[in-house]
DSSP file (Angstrom, degrees, kcal/mol; ACC not computed):
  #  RESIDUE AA STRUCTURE BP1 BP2  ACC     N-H-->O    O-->H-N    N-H-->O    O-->H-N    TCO  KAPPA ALPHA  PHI   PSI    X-CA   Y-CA   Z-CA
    1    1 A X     >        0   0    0      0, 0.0     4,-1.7     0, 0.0     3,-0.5   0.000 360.0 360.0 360.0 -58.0   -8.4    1.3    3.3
    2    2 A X  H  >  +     0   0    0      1,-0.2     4,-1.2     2,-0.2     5,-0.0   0.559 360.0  58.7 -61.4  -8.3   -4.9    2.8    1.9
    3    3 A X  H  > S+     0   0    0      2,-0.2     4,-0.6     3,-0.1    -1,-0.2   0.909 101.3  52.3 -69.9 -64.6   -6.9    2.5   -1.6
    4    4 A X  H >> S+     0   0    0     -3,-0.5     3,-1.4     2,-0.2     4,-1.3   0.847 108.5  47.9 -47.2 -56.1   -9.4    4.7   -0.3
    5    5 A X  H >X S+     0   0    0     -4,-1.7     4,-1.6     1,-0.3     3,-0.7   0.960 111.5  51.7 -65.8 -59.1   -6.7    7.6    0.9
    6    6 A X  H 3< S+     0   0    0     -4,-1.2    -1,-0.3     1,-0.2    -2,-0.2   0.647 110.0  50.5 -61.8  -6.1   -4.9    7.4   -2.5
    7    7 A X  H << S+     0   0    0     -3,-1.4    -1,-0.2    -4,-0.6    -2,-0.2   0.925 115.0  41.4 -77.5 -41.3   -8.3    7.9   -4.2
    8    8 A X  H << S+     0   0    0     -4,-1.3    -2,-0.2    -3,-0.7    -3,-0.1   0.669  91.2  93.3 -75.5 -23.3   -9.2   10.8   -2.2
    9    9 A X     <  -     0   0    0     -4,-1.6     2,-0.3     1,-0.1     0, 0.0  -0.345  59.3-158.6 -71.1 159.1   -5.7   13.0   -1.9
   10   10 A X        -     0   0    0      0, 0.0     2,-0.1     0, 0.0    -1,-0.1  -0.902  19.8 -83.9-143.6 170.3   -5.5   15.4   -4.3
   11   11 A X    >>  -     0   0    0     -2,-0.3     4,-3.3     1,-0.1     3,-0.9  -0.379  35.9-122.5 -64.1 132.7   -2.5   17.7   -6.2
   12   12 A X  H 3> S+     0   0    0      1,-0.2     4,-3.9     2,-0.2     5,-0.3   0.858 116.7  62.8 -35.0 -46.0   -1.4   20.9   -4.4
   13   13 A X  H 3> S+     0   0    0      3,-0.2     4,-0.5     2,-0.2    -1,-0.2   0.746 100.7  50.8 -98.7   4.8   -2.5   22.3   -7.7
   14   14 A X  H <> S+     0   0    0     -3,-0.9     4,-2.1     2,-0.1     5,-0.6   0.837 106.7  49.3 -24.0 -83.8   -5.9   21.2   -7.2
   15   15 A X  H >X S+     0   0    0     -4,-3.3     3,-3.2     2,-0.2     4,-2.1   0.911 109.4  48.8 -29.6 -63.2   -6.3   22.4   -4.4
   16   16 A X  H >X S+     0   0    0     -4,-3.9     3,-2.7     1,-0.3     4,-0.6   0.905 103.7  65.5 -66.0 -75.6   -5.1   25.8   -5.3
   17   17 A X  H 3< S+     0   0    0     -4,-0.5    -1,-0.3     1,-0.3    -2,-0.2   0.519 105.9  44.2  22.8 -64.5   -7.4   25.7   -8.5
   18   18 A X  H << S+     0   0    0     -3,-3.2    -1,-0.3    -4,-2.1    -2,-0.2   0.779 118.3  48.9 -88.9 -16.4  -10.3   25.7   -6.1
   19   19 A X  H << S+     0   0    0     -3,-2.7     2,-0.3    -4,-2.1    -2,-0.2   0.926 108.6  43.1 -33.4 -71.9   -8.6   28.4   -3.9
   20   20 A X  S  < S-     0   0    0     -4,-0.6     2,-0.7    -5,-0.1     5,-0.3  -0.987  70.8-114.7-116.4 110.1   -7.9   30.4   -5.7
   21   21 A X    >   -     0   0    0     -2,-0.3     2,-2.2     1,-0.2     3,-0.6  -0.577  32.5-124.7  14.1   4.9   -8.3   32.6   -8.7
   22   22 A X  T 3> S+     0   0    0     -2,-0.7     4,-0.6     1,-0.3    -1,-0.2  -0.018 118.2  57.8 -19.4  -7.1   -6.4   32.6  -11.8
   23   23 A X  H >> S+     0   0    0     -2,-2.2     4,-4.2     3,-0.1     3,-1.2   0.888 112.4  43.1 -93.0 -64.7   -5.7   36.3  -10.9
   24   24 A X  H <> S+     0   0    0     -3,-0.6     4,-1.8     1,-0.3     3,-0.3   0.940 106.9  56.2 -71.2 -60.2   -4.2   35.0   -7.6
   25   25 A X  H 34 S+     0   0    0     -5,-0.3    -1,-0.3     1,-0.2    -2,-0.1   0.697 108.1  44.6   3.8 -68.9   -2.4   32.5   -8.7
   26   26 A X  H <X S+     0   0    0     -3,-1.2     4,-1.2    -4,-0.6    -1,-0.2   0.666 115.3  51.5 -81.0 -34.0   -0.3   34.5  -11.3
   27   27 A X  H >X S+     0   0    0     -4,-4.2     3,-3.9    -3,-0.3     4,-2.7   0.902 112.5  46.8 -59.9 -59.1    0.3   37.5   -8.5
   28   28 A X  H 3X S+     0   0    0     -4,-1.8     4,-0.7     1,-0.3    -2,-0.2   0.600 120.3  39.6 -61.3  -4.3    1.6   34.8   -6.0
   29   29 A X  H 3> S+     0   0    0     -5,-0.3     4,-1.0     2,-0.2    -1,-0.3   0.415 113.1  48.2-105.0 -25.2    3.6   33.5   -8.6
   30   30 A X  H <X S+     0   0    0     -3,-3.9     4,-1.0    -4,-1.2    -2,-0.2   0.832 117.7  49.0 -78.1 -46.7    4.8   36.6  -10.3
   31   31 A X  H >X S+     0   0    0     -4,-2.7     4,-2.8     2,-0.2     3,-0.8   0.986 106.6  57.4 -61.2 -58.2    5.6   37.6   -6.2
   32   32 A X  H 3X S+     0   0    0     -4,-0.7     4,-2.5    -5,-0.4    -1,-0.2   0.874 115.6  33.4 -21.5 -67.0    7.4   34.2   -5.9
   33   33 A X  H 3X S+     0   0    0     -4,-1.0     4,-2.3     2,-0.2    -1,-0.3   0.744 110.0  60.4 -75.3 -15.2    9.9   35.1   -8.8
   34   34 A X  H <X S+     0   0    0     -4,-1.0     4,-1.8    -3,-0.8     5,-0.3   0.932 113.6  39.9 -76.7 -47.3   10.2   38.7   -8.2
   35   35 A X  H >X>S+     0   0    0     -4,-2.8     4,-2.8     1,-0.2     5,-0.8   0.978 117.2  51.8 -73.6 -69.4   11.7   37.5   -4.4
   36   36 A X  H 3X5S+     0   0    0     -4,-2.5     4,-4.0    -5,-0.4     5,-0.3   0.880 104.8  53.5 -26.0 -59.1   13.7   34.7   -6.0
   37   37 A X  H 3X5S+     0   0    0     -4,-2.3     4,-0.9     1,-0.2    -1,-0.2   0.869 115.6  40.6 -36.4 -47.6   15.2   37.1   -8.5
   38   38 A X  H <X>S+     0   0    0     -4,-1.8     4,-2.1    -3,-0.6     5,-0.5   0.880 113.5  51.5 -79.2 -28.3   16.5   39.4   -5.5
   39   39 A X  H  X5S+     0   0    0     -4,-2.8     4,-1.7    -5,-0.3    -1,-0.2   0.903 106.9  51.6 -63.2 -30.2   17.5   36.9   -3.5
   40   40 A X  H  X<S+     0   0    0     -4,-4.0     4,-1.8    -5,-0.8    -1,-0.3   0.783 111.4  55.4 -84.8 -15.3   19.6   35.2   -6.3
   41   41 A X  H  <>S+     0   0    0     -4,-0.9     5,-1.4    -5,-0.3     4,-0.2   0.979 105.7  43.8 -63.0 -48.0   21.1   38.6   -6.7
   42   42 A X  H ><5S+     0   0    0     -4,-2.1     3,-1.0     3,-0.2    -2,-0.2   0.942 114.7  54.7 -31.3 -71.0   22.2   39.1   -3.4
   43   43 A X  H 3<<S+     0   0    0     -4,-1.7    -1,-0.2    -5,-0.5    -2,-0.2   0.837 106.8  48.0 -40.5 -47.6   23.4   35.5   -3.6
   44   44 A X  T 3<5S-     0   0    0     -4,-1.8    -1,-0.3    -3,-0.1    -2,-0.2   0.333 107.7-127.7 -83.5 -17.2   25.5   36.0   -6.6
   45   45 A X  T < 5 +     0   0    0     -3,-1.0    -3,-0.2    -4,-0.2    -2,-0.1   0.991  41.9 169.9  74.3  54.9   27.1   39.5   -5.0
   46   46 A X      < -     0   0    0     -5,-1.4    -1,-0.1     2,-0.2    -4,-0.1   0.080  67.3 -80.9-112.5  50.9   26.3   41.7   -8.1
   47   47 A X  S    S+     0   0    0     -5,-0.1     2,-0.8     1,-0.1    -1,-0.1  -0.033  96.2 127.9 101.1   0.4   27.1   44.7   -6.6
   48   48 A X        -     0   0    0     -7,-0.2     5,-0.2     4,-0.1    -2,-0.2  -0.741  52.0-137.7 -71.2  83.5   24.0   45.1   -4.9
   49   49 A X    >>  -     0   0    0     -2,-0.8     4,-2.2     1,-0.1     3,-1.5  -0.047  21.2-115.1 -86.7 162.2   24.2   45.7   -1.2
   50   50 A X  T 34 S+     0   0    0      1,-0.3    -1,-0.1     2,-0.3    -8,-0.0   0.657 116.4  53.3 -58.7 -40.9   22.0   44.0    1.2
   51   51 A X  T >4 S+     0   0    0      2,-0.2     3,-0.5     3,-0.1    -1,-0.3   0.595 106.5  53.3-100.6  -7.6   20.3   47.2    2.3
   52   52 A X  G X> S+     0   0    0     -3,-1.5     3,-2.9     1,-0.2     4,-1.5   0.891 106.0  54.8 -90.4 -56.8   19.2   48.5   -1.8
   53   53 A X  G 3< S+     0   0    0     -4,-2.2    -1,-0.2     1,-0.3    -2,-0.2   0.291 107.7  51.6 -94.7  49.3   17.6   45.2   -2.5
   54   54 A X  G <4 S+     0   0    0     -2,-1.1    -1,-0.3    -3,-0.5     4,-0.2   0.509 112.9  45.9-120.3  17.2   15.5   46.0    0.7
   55   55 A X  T <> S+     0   0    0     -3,-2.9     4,-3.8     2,-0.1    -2,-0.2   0.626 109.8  46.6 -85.4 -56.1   14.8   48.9   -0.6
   56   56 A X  H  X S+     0   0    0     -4,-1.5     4,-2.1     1,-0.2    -3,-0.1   0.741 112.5  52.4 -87.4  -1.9   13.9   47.9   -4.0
   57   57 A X  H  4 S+     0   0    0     -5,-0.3     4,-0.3     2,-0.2    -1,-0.2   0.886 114.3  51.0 -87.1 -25.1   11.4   44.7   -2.4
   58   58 A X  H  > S+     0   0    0     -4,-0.2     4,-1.8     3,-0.2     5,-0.3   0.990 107.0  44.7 -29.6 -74.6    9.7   47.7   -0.2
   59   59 A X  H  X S+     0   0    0     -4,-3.8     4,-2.2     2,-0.2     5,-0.3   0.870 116.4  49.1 -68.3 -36.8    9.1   49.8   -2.7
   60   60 A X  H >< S+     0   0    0     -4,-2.1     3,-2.0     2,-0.2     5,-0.2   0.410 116.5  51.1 -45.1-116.6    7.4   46.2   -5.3
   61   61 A X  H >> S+     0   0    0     -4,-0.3     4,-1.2     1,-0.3     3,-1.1   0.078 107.5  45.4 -26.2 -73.5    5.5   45.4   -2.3
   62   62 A X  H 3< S+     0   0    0     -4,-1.8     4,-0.3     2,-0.2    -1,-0.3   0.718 110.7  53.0  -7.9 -52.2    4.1   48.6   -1.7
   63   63 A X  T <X S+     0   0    0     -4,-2.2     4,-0.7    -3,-2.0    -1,-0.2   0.785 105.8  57.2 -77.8 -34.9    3.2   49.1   -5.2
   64   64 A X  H <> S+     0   0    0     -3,-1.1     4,-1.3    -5,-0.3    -2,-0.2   0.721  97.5  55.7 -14.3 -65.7    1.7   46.3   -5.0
   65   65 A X  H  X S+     0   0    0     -4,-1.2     4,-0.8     1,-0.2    -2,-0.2   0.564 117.4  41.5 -63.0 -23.3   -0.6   47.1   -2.0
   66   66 A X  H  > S+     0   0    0     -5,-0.4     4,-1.3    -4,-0.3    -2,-0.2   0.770 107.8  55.3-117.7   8.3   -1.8   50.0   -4.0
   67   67 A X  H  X S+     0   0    0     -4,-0.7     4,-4.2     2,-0.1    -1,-0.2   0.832 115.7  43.0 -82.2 -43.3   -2.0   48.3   -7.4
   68   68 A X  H  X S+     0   0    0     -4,-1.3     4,-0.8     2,-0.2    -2,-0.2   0.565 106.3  64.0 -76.0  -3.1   -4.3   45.9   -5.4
   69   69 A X  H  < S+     0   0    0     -4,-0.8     4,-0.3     2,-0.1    -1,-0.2   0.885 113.9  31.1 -51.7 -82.2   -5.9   49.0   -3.7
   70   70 A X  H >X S+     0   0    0     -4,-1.3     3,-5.7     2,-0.2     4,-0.9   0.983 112.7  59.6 -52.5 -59.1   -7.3   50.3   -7.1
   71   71 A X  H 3X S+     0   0    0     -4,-4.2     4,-3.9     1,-0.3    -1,-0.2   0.869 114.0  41.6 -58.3 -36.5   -7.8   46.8   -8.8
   72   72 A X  H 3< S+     0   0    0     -4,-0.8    -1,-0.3    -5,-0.2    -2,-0.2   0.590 116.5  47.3 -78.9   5.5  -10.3   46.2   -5.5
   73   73 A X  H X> S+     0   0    0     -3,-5.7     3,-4.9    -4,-0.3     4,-0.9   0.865 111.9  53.0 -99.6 -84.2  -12.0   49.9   -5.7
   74   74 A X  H 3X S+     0   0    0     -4,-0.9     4,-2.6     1,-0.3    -2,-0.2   0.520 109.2  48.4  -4.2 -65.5  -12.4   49.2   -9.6
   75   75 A X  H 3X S+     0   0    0     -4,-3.9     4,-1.1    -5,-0.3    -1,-0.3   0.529 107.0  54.9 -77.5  -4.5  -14.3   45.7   -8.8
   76   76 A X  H <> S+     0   0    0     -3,-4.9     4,-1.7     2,-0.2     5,-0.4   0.875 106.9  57.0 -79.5 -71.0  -16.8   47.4   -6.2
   77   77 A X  H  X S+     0   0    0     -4,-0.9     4,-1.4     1,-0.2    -2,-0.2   0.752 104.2  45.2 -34.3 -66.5  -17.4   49.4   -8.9
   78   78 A X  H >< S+     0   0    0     -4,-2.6     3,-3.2     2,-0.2    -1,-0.2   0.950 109.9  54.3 -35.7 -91.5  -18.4   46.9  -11.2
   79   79 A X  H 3< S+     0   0    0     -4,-1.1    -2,-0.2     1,-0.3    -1,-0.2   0.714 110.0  47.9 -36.1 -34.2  -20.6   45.1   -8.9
   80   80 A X  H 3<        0   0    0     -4,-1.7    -1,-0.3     1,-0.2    -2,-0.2   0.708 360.0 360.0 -78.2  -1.5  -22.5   48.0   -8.1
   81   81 A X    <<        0   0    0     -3,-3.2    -1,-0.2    -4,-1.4    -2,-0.2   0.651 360.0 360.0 -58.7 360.0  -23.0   49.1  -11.4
């Protein structure tokens, strides 16, 4: 029986493989370091006050939303062509 369950389990990056995209992948992973980055700034006190880097993860996120805005207008497009 415990044979069986080790046969079946599979990698977290499996999984996500079938999940997901290679497009999604590389955002959630691009988003992933982008947050790390501020967070280690913050962390590391480099002159950056608390209330600019929540400023500057607004405005990426945001830009974001509207990059992903277009990218999804774009790909209706495509499929109805």
């Amino acid at each position: 029986m415990k044979g069986d369950l080790i046969k079946m389990s599979r990698t977290w990056e499996e999984v996500k493989k079938e999940l997901f995209t290679p497009e999604e992948i590389e955002e959630a992973n691009f988003k992933a370091k982008f947050l790390d980055t501020v967070l280690s700034a913050y962390d590391e006190n480099m002159g950056i006050s608390r209330e600019r880097l929540v400023e500057i993860t607004v405005e990426f996120l945001e830009n974001l939303e509207i990059k992903e805005k277009i990218q999804r207008k774009e790909n209706s497009k495509l499929v109805a062509s």
